[in-house]
C-alpha positions as CSV (number, residue, x, y, z in Angstrom):
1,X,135.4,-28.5,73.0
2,X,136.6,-31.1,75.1
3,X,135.0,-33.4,77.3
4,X,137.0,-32.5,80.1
5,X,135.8,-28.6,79.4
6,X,132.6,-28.9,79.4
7,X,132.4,-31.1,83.0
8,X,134.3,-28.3,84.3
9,X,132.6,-26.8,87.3
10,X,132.6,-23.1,88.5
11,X,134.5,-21.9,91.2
12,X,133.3,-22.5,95.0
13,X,131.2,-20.0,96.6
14,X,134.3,-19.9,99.2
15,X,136.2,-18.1,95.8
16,X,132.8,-16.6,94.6
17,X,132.7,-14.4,98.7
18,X,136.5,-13.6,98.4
19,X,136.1,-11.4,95.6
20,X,135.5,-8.5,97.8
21,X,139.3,-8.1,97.7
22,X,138.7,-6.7,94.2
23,X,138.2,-3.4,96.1
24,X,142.0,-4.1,98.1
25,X,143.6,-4.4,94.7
26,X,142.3,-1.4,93.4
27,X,143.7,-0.4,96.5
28,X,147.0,-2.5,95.6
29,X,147.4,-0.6,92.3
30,X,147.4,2.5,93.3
31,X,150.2,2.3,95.5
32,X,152.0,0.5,93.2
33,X,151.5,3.1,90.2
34,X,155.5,3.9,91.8
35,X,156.8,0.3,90.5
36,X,154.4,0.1,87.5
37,X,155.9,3.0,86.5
38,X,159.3,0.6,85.7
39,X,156.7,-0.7,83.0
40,X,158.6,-0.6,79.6
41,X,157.0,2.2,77.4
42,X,154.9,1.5,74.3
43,X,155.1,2.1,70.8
44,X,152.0,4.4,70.3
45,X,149.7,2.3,68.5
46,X,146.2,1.1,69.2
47,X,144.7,-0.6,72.4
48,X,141.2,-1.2,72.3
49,X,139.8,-2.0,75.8
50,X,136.9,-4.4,76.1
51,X,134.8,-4.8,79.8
52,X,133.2,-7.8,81.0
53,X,129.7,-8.9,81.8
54,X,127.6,-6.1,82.9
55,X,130.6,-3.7,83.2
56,X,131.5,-1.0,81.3
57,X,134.3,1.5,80.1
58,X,134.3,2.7,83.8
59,X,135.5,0.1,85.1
60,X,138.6,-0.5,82.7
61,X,139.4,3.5,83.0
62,X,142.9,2.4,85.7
63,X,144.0,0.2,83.5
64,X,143.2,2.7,80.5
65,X,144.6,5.6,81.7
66,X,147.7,3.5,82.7
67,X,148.3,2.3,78.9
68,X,147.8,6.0,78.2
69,X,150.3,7.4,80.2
70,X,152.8,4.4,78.8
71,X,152.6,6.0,75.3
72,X,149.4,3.9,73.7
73,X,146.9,5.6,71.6
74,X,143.7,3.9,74.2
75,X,140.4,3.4,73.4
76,X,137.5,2.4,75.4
77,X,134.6,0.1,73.8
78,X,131.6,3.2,73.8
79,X,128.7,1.2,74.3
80,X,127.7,1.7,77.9
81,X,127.3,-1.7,79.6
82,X,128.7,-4.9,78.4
83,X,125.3,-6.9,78.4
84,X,126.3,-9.7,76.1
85,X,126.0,-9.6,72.0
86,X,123.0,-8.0,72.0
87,X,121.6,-6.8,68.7
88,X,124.4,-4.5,66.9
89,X,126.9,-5.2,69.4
90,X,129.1,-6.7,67.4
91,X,128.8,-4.3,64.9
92,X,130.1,-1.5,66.8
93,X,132.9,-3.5,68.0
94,X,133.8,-4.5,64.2
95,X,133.7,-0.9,62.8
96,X,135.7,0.7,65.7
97,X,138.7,-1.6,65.3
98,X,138.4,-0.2,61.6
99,X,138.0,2.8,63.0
100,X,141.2,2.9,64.8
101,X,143.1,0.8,62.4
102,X,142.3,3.2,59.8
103,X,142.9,6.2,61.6
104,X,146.6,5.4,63.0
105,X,147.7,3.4,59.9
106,X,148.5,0.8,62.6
107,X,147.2,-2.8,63.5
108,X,145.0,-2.5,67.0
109,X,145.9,-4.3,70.2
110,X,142.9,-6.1,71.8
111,X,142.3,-6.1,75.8
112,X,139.5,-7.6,77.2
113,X,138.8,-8.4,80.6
114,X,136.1,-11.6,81.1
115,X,133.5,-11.3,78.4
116,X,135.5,-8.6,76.5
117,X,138.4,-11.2,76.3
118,X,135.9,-13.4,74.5
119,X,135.4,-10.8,72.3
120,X,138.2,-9.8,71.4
121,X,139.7,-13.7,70.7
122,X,136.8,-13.0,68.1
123,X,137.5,-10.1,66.4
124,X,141.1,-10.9,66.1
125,X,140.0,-14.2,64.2
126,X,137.5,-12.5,62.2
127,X,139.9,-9.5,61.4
128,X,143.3,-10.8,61.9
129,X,145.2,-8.5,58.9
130,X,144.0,-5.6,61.5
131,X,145.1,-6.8,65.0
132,X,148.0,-6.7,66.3
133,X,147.7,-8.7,69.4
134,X,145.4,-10.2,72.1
135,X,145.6,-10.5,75.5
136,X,142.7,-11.7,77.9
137,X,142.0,-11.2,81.8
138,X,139.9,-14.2,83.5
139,X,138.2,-15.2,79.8
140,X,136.6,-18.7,79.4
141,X,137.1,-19.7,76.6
142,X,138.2,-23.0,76.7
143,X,135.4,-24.3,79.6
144,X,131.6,-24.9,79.1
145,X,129.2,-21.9,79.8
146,X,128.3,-23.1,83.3
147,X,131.9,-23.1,84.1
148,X,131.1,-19.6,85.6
149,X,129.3,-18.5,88.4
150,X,128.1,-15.8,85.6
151,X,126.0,-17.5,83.6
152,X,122.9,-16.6,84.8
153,X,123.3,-13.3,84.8
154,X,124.4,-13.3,81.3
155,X,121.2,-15.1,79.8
156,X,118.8,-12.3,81.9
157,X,121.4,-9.5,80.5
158,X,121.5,-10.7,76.4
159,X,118.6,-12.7,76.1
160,X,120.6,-15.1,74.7
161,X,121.4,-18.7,76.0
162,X,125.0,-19.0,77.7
163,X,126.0,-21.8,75.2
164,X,124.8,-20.1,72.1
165,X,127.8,-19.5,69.7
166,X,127.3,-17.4,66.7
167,X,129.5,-18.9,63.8
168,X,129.1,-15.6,62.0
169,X,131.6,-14.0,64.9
170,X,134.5,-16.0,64.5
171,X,133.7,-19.2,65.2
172,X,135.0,-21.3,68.6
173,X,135.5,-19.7,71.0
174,X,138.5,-22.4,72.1
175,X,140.5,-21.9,68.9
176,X,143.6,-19.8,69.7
177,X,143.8,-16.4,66.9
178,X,146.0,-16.2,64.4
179,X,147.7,-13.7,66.1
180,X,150.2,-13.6,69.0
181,X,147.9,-14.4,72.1
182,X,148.0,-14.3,75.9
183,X,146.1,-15.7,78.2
184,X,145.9,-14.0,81.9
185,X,144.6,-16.1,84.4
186,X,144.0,-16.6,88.3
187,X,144.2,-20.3,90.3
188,X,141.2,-18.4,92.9
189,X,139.4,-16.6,90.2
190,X,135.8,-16.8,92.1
191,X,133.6,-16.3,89.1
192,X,134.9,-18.6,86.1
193,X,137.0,-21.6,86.3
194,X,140.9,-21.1,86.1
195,X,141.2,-23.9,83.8
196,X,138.7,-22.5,81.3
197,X,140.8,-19.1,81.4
198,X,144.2,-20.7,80.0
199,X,145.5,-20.7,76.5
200,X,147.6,-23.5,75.1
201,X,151.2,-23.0,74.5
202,X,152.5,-22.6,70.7
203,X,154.9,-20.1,69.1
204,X,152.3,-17.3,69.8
205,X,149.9,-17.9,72.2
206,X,150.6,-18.2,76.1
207,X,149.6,-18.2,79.7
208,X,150.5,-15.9,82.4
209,X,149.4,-16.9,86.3
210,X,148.4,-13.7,88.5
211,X,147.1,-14.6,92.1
212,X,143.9,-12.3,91.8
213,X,140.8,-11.6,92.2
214,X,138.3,-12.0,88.8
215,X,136.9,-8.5,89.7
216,X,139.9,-7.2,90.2
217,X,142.0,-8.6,87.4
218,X,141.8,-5.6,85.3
219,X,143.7,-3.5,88.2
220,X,146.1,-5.8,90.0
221,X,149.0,-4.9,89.8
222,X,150.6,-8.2,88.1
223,X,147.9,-8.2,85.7
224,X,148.6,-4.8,84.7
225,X,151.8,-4.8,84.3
226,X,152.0,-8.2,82.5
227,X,149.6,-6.1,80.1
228,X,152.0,-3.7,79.6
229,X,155.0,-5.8,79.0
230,X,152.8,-7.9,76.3
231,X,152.0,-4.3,74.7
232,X,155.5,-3.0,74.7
233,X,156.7,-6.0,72.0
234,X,158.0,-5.0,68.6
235,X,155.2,-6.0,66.1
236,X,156.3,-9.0,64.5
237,X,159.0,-10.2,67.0
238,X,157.0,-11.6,69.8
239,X,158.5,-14.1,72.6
240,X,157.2,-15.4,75.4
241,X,156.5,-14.4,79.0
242,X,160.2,-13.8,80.9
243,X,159.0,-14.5,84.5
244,X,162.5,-15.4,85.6
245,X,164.8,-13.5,88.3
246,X,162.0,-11.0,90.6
247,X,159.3,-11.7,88.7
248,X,158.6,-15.2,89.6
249,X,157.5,-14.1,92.9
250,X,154.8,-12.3,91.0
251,X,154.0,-15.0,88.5
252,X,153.3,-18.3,89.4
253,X,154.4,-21.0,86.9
254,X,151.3,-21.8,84.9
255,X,152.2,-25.3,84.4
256,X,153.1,-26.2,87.9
């Protein structure tokens, strides 16, 4: 990890009290279901949907049941509340992406919001000849562990320190997968540091600006349907991010 990484510093409490709009998003998607409905459709394979810190398959059930109704076979992470890689953890998470590779004959797509994006950069490192893809919501990967205003809460929830790194699941956590990757991110994120959240640019890995909330990344609208368009790409043909004509007054340039 770079230097510049780890010095980075978490959010203000200014960002940190704005994310009571989460609630106004969830508010935001449901009106838009109309428009996300233009979402192209998917192909039918697997999406495994990872939660973040302290969270759990409730609170990814929108976005879920939005993937659903676009065609994916969906799949929540069944173990209750996200509370860090507590003993057998990752485990679970190993043998249900067998689990649902094995049982549609198809490689899994990997969603994870915050902490569940970390796992699932993971997983698709540890078990790239079964993932498809990986997309992540406000994950930071590439910052220090007190680059969040979470990192408390995490050593109290896992018993584990923040900047403990197991080798034995897949290494850095800053290393982009071997698969095609992107990175979904917010400038006024109020829990982990935008800078931490983005991906660098190759021929398949990328990042996608949404102005959000962190709490309410999994449900804005932009986020979601970003999601979907990343989804929808033949396997083995990805491109990058088209945020030209309407949609670049939806997505910021990341670079800018």
């Amino acid at each position: 990890m770079s230097v510049a990484a780890q010095t980075l510093r978490p959010p203000s409490r200014t960002l940190m009290f704005l994310e009571g709009r989460a609630i106004s998003e969830l508010g935001a998607f449901l009106g838009a279901l109309p428009l996300l409905g233009l979402a192209p459709r998917g192909d039918g394979h697997p999406v495994l949907v990872l939660p973040g810190l302290v969270a759990s398959d409730t609170s990814t059930r929108p976005l879920r049941s939005f993937l659903k109704s676009k065609g994916y076979a969906v799949s929540g992470w069944r173990q209750g509340r996200n509370l860090g890689l507590r003993h057998g953890v990752q485990h679970a998470m190993v043998d249900l992406v067998q689990e649902l590779n094995d049982t549609h004959g198809r490689k899994v797509s990997l969603v994870g919001w915050s902490l569940g994006g970390l796992y699932a950069r993971q997983l698709a490192k540890m078990m790239p000849e079964r993932v498809r893809s990986v997309i992540t919501l406000g994950s930071p990967f590439a910052s220090g562990p007190k680059a969040t205003n979470a990192w408390r809460v995490y050593e109290m929830a896992s018993g584990r320190r923040a900047d403990e790194e197991d080798a034995r699941f897949g290494g850095s956590l800053a290393s982009t997968p071997p698969v095609p990757t992107t990175a979904i991110f917010s400038r006024t994120d109020g829990i982990c540091a935008w800078e931490g959240c983005r991906e660098q640019t190759s021929s398949m890995s990328e990042s996608i600006e949404v102005e959000s909330s962190h709490c309410g990344m999994g449900h804005h609208p932009a986020a979601v349907f970003a999601v979907a368009d990343r989804l929808a790409q033949p396997e083995g043909k990805w491109a990058p991010f088209d945020r030209s004509g309407w949609r670049s007054l939806a997505y910021p340039d990341p670079n800018r």
